[in-house]
C-alpha positions, -999 to 999 in steps of 0.1 A, spaced: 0 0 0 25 25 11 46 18 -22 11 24 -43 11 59 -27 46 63 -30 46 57 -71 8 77 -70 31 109 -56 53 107 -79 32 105 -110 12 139 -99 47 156 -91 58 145 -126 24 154 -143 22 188 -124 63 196 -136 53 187 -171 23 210 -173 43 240 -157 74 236 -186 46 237 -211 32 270 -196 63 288 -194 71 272 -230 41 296 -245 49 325 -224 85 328 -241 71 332 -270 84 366 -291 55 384 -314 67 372 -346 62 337 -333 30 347 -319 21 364 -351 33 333 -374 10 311 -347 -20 334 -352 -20 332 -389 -12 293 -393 -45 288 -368 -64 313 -394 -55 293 -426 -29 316 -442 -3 311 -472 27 312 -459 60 325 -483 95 322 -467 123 333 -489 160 332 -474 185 358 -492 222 348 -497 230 378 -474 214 360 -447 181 379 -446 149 364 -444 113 375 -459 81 355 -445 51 367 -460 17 355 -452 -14 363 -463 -55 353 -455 -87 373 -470 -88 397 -446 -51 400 -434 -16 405 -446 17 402 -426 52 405 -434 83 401 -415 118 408 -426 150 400 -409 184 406 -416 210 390 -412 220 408 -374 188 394 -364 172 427 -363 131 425 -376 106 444 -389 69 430 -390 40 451 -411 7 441 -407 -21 454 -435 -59 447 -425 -81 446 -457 -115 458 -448 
């Protein structure tokens, strides 16, 4: 009996750790990734192209929504969202 509890404790501690990584896992997220999530969950076409001076271009695009984000090759970004009403 006491080794049932024993390996029941340990399961919740393991389940309850698990849970908290994945938490913490969304809050890290930067904007562009939370912008790139938002427009995968709405159905958008998604356009990477990779420069040979390192830069990278991701456009994306739905009916009612257009977003583009450039970086270079420093890692600096730029992100420019157009609604179409």
């Amino acid at each position: 009996m006491r080794k049932l509890a024993m390996i029941f404790l340990g399961a919740i501690f393991i389940a309850t750790s698990f849970t908290s990584c994945r938490e913490q896992k969304k809050e890290e997220m930067t904007e562009q990734e939370e912008i790139i999530q938002e427009m995968q969950d709405e159905g958008a076409d998604i356009k990477v192209k990779e420069d040979e001076d390192g830069d990278t271009k991701i456009k994306m695009e739905t009916d009612d929504k257009e977003v583009k984000i450039k970086t270079d090759a420093d890692g600096d970004s730029k992100i420019k969202i157009d609604e179409n009403n």
